[in-house]
DSSP file (Angstrom, degrees, kcal/mol; ACC not computed):
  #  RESIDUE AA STRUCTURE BP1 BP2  ACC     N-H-->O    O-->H-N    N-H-->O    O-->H-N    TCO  KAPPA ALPHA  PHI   PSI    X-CA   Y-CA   Z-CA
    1    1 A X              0   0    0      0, 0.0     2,-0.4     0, 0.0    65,-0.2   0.000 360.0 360.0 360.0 125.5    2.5   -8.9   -2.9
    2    2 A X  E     -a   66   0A   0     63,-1.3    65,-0.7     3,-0.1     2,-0.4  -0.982 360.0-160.0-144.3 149.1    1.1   -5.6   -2.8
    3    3 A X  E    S-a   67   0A   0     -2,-0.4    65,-0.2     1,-0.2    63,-0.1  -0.917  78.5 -10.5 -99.5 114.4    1.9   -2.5   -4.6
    4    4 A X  S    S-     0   0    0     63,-1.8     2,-0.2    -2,-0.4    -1,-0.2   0.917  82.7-150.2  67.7  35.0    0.8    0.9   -3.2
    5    5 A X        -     0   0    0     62,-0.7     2,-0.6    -3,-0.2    -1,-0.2  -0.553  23.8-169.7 -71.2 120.0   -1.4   -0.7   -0.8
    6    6 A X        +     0   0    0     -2,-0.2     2,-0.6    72,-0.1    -1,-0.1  -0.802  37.8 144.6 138.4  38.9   -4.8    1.7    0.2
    7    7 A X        +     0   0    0     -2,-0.6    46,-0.7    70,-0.2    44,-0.1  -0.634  54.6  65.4-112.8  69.3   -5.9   -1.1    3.7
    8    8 A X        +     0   0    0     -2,-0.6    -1,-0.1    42,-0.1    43,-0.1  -0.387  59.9 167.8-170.9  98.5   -7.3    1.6    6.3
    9    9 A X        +     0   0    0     38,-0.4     2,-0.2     3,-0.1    38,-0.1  -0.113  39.9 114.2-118.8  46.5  -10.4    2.9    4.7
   10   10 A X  S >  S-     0   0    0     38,-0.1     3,-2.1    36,-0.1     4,-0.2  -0.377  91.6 -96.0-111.9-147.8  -11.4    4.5    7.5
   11   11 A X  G >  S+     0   0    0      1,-0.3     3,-1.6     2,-0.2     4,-0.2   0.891 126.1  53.4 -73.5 -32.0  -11.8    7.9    8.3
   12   12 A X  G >  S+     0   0    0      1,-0.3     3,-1.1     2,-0.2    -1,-0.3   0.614  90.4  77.3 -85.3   4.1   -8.2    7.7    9.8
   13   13 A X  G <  S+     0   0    0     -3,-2.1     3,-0.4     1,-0.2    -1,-0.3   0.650  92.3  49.3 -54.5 -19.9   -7.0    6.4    6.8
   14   14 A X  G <  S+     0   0    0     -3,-1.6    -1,-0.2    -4,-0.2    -2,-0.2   0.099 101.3  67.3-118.8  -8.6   -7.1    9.8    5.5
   15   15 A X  S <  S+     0   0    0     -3,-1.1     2,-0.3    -4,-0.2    -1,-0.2   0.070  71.4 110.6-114.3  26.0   -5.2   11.2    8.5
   16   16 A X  S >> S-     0   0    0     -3,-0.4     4,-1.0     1,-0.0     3,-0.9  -0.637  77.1-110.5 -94.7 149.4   -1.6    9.5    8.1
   17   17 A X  H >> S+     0   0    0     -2,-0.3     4,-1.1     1,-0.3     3,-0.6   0.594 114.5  62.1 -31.6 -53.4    1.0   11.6    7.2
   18   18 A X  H 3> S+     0   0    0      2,-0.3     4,-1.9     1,-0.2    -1,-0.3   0.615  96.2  67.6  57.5 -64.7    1.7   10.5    4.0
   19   19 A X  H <4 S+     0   0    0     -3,-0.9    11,-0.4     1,-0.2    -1,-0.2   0.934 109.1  35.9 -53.0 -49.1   -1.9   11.8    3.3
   20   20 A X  H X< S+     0   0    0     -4,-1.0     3,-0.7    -3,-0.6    -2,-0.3   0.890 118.6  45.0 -65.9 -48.5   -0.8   15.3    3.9
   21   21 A X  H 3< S+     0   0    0     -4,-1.1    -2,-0.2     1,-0.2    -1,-0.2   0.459 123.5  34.6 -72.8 -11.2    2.4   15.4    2.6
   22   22 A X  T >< S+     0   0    0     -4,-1.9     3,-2.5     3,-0.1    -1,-0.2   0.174  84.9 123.5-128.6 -11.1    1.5   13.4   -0.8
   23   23 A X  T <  S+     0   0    0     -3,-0.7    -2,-0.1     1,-0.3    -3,-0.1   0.717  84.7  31.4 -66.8  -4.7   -2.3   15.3   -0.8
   24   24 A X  T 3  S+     0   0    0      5,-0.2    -1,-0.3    -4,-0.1     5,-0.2   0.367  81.3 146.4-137.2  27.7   -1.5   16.6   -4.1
   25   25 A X    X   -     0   0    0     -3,-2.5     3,-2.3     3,-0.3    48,-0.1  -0.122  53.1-115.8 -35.8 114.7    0.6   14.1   -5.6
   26   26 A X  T 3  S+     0   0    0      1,-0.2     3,-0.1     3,-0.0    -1,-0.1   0.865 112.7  35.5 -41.7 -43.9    0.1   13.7   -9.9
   27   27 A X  T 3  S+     0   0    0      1,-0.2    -1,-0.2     0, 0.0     2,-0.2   0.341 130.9  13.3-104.6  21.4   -1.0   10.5   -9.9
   28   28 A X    <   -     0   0    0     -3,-2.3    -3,-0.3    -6,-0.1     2,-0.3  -0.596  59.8-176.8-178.5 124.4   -3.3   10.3   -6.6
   29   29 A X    >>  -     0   0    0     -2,-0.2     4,-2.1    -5,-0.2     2,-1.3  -0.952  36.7-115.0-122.0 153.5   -4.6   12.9   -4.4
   30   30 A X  T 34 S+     0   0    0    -11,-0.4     4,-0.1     1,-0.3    -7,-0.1  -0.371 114.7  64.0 -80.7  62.6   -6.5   12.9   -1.2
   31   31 A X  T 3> S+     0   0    0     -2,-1.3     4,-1.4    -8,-0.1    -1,-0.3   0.044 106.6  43.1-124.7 -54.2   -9.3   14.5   -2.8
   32   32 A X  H X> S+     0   0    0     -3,-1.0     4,-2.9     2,-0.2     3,-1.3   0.983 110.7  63.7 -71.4 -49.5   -9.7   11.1   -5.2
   33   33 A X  H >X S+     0   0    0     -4,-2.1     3,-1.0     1,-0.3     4,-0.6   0.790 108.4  37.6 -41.8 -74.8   -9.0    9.0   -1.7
   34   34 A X  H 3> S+     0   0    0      1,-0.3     4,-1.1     2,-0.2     3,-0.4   0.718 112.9  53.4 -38.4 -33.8  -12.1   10.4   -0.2
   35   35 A X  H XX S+     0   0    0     -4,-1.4     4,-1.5    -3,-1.3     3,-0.7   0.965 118.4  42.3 -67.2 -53.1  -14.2   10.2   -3.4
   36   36 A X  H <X S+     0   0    0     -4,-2.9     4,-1.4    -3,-1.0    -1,-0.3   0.710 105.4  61.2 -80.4  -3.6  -13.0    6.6   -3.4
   37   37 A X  H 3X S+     0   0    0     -4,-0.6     4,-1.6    -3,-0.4    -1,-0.2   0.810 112.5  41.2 -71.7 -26.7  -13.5    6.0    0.3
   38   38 A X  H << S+     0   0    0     -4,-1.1    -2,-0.2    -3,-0.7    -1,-0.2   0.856 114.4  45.3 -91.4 -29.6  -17.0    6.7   -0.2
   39   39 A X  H  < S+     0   0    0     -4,-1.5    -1,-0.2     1,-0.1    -2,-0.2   0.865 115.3  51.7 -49.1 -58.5  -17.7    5.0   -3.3
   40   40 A X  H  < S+     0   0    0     -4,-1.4     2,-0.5    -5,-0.2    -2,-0.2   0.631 100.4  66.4 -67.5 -33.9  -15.7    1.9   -1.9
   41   41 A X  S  < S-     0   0    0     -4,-1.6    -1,-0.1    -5,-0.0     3,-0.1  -0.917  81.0-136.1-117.1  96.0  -17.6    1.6    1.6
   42   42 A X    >   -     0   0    0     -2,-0.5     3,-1.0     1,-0.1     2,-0.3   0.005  40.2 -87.3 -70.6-170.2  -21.4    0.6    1.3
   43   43 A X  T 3  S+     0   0    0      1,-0.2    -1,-0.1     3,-0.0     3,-0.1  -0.818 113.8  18.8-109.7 139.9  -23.7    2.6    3.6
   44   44 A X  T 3  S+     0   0    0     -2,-0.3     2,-0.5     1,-0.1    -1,-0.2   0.436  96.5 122.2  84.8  14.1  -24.0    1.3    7.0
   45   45 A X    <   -     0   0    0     -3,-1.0     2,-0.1    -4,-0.1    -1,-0.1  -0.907  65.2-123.7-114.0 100.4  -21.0   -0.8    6.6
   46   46 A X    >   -     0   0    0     -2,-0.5     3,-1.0     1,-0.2     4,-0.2  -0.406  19.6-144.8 -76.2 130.3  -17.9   -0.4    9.2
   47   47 A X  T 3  S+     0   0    0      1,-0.3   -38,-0.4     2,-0.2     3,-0.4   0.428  87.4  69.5 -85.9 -25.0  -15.2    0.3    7.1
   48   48 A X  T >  S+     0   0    0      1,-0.2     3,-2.9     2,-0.2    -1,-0.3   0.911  84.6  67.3 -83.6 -22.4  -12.6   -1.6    9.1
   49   49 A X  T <  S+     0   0    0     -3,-1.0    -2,-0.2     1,-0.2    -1,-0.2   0.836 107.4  45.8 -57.3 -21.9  -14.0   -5.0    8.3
   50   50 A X  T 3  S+     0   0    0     -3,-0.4     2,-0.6    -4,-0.2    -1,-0.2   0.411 102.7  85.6-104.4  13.2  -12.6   -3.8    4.6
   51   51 A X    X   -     0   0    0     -3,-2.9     3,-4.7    -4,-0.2     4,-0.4  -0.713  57.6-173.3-129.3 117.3   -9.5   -2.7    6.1
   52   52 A X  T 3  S+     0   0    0     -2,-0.6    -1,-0.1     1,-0.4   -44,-0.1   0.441  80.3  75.3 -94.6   7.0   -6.9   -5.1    6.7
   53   53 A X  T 3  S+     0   0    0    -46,-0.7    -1,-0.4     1,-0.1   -45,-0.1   0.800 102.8  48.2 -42.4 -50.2   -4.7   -3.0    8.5
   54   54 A X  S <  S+     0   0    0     -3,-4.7    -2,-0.2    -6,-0.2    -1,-0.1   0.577  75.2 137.6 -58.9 -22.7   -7.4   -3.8   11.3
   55   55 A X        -     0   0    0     -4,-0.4     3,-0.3     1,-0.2    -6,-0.0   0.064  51.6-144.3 -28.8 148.3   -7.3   -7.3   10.6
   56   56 A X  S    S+     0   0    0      1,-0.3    -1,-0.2     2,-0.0    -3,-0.0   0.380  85.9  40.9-126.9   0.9   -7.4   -8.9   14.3
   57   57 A X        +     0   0    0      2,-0.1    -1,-0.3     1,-0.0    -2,-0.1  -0.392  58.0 162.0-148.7  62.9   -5.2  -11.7   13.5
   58   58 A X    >   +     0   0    0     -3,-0.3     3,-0.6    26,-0.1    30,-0.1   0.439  45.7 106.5  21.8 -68.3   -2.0  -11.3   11.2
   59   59 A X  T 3   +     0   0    0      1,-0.2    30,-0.1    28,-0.1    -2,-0.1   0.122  65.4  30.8 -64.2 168.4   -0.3  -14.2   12.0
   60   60 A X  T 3  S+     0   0    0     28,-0.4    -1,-0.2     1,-0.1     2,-0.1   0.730  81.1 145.0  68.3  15.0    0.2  -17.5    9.8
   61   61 A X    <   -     0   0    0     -3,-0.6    30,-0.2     1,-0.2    -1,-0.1  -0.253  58.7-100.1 -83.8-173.1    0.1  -15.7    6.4
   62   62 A X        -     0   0    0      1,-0.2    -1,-0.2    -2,-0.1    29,-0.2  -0.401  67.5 -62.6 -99.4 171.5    2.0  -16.6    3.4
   63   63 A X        -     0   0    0     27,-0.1     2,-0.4    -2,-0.1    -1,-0.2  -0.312  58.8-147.5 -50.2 137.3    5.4  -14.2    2.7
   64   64 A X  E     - b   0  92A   0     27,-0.8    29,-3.8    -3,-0.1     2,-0.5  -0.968  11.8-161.1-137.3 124.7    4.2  -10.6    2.2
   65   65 A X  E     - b   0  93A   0     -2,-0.4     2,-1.4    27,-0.2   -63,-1.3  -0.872   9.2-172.6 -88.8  84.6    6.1   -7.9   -0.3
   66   66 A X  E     -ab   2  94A   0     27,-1.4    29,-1.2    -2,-0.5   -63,-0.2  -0.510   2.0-170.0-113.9  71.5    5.2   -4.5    0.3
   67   67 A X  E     -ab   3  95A   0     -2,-1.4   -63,-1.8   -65,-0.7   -62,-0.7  -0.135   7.0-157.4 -83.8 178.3    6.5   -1.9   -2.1
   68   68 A X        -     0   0    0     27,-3.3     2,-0.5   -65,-0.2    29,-0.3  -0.977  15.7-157.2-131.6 110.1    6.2    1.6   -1.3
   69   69 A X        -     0   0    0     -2,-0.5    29,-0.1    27,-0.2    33,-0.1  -0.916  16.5-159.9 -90.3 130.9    6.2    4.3   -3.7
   70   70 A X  S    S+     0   0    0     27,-0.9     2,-2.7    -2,-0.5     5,-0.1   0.851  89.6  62.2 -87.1 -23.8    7.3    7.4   -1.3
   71   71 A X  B    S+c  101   0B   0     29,-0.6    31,-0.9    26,-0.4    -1,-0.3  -0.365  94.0 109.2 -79.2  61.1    6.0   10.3   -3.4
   72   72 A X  S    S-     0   0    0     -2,-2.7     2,-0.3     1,-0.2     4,-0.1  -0.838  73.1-131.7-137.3 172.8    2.2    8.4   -2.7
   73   73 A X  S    S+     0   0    0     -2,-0.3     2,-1.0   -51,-0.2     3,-0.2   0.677 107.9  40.5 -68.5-143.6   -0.9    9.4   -0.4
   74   74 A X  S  > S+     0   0    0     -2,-0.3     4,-0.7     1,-0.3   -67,-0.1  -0.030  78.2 111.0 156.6  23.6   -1.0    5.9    1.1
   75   75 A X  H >> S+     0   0    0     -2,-1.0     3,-2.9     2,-0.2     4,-1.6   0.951  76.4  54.1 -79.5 -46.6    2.4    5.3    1.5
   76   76 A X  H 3> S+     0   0    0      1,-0.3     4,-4.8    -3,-0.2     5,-0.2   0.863 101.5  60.4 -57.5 -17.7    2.1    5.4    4.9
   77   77 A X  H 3> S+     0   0    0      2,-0.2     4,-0.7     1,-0.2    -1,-0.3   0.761 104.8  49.4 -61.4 -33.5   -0.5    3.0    4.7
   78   78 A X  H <X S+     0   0    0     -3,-2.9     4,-2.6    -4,-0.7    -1,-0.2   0.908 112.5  45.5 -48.8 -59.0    1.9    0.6    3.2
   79   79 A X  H  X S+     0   0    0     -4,-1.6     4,-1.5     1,-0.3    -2,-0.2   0.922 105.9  57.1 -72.6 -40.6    4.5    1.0    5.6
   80   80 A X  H  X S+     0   0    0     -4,-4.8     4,-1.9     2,-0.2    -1,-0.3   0.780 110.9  50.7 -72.2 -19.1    2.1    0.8    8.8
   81   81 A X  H >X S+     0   0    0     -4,-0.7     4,-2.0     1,-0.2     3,-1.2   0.978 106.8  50.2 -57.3 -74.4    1.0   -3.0    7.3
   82   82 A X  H 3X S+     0   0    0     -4,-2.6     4,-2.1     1,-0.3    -1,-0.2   0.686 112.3  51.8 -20.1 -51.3    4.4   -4.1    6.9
   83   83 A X  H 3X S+     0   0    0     -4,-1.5     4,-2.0     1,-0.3    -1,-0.3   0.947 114.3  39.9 -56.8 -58.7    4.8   -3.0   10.6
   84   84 A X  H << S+     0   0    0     -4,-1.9    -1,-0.3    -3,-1.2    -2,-0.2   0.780 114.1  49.3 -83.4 -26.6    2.1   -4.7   11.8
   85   85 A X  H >X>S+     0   0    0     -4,-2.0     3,-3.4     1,-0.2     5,-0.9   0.940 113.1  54.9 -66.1 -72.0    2.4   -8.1    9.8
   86   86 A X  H ><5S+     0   0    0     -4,-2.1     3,-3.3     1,-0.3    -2,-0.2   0.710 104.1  45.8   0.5 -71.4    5.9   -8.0   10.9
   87   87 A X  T 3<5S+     0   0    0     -4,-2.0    -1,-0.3     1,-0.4    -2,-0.2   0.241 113.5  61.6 -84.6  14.2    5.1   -7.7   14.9
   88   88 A X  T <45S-     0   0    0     -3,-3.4    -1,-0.4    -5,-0.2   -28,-0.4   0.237 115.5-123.1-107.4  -8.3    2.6  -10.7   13.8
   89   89 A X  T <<5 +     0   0    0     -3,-3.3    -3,-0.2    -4,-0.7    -2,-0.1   0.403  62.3 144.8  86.3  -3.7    5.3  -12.6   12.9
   90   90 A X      < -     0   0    0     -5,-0.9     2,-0.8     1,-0.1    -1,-0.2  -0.140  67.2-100.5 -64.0-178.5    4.2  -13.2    9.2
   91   91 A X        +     0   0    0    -29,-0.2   -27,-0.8   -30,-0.2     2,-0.3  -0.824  60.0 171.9-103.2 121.0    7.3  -13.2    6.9
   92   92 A X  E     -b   64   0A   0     -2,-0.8     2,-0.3   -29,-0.2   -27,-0.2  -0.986  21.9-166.7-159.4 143.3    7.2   -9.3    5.3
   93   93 A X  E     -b   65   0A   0    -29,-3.8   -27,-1.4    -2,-0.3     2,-0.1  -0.900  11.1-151.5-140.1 115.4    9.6   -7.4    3.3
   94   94 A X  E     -b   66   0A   0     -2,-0.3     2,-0.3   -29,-0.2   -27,-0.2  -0.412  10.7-174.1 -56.1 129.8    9.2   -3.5    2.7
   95   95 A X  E     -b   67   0A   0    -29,-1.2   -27,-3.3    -2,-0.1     2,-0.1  -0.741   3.7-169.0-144.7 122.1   10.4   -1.7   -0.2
   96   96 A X        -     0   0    0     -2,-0.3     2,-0.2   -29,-0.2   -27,-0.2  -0.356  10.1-155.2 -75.2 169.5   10.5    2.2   -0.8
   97   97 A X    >   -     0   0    0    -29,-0.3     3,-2.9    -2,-0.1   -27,-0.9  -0.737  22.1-135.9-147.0  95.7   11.1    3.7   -4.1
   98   98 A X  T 3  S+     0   0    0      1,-0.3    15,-0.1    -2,-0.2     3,-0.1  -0.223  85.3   6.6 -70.7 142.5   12.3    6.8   -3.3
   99   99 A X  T 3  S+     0   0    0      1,-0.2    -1,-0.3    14,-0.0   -30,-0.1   0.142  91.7 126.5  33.9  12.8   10.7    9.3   -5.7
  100  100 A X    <   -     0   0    0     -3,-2.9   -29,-0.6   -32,-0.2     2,-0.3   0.117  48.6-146.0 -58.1 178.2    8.2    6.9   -7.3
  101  101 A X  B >   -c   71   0B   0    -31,-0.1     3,-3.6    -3,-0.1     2,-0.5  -0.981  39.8 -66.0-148.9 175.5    4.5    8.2   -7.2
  102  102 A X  T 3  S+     0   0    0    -31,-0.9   -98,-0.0    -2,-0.3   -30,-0.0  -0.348 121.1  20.7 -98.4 152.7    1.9    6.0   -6.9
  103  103 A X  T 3  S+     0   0    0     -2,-0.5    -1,-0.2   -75,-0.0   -31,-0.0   0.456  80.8 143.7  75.8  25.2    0.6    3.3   -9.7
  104  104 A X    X   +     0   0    0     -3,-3.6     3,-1.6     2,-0.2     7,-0.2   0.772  61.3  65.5 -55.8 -19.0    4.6    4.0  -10.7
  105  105 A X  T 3  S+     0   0    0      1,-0.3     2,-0.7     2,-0.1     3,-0.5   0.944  92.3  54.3 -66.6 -80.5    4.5    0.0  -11.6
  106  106 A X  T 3  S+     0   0    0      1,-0.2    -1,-0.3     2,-0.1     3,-0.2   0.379 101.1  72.0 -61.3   9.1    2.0    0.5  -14.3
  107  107 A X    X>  +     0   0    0     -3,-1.6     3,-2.6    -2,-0.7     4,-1.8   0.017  49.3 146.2 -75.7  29.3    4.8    3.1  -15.7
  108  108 A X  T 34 S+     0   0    0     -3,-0.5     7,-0.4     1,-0.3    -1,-0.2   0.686  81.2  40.6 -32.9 -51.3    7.8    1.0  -17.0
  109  109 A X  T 34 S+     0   0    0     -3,-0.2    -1,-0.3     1,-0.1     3,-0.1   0.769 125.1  34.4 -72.1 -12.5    8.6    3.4  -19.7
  110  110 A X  T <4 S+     0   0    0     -3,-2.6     2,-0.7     1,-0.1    -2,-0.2   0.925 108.5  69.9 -66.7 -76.9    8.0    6.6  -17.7
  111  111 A X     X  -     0   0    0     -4,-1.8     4,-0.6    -7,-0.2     3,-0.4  -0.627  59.7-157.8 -79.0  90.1    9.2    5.5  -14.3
  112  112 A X  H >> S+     0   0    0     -2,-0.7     4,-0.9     1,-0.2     3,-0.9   0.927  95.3  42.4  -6.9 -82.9   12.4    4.9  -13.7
  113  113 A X  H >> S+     0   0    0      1,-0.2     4,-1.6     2,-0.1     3,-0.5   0.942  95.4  92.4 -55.8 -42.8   12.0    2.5  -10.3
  114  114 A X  H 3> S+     0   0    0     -3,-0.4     4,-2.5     1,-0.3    -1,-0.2   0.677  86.9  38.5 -23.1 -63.8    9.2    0.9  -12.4
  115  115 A X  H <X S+     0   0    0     -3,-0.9     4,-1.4    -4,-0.6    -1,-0.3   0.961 116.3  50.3 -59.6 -49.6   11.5   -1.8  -14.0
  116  116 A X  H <X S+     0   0    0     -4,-0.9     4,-1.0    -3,-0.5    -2,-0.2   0.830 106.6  58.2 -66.0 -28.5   13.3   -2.4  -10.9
  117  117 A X  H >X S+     0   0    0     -4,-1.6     4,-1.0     2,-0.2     3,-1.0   0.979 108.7  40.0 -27.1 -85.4   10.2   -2.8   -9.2
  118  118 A X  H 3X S+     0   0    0     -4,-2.5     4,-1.0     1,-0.3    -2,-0.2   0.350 110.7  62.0 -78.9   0.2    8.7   -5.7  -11.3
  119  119 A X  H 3X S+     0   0    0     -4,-1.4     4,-2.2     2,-0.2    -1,-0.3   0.826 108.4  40.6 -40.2 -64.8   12.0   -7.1  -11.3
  120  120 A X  H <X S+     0   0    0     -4,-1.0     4,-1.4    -3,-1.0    -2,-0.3   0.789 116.1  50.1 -40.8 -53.1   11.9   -7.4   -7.5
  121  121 A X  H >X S+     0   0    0     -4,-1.0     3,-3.0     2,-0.2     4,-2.1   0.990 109.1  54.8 -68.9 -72.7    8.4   -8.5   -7.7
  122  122 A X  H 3X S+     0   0    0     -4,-1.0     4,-2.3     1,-0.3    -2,-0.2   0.662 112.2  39.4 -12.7 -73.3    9.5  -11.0  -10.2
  123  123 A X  H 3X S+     0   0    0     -4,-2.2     4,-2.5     1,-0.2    -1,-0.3   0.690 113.3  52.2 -59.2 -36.6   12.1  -12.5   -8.2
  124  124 A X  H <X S+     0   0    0     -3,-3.0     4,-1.4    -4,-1.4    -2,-0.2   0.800 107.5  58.9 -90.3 -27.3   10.1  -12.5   -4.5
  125  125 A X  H  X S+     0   0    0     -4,-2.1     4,-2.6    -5,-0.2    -2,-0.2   0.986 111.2  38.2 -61.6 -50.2    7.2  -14.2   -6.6
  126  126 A X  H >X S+     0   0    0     -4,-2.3     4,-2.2     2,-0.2     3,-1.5   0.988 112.9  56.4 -50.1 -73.8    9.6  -17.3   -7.6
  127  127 A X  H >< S+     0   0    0     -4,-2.5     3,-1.2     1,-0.3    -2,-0.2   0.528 116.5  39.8 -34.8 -79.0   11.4  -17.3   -4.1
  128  128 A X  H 3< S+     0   0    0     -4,-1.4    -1,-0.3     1,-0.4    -2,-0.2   0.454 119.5  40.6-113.1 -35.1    7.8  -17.8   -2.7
  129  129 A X  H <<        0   0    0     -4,-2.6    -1,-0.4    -3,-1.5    -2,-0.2   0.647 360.0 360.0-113.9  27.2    6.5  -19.9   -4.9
  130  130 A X    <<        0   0    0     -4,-2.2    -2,-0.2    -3,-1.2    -1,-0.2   0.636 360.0 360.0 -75.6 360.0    9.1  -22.6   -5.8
């Protein structure tokens, strides 16, 4: 299950759509992405080995939940996983939350979608592991 997911921390992470349109978003801007790309990525270290968007093999993972807050930096980053576990054949299920922003899960009382979120979560965690 991942919420907001941030897996291409490389320099073209920082060039998805999402990035632009979201760069000044309240609760993440691509101004902290970079500060954290750089923090995040020791020196001398290729930055796709920590990004699993790059991952070279997909397949044979467990069921994968991918919410998406759309008001995010790194949403597109969400959605291009899903794609690609998909067209790997893993078992993946997308969900936007149209006007969420991102680390809306840690806002239940704030954030509308918040509850409905971890509700969803809730539920795909049982399905997956009963």
């Amino acid at each position: 299950m991942l919420v907001n997911p941030a897996v291409d921390l490389t320099p073209a992470g920082l060039e998805y759509t999402s990035m632009y349109r979201h760069a000044d978003s309240p609760t993440l801007t691509r101004q902290q992405m970079q500060l954290l790309l750089r923090f995040a990525i020791p020196p001398g270290m290729d930055p796709r080995e920590l990004s699993p968007v790059y991952a070279d093999d997909l397949s044979g993972l467990a069921p994968v939940l991918v919410v998406v807050p759309t008001i995010d930096p790194v949403a597109d980053h969400g959605r291009c996983y899903a794609e690609r576990l998909g067209i790997a054949g893993t078992s993946v299920r997308l969900t936007e939350y149209s006007g969420a922003t991102h680390a809306f899960l840690s806002m239940p009382g704030v954030v509308l979608h918040a509850k409905a979120a971890r509700a969803e979560i809730g539920e795909f965690l049982r399905g997956a592991l009963a």
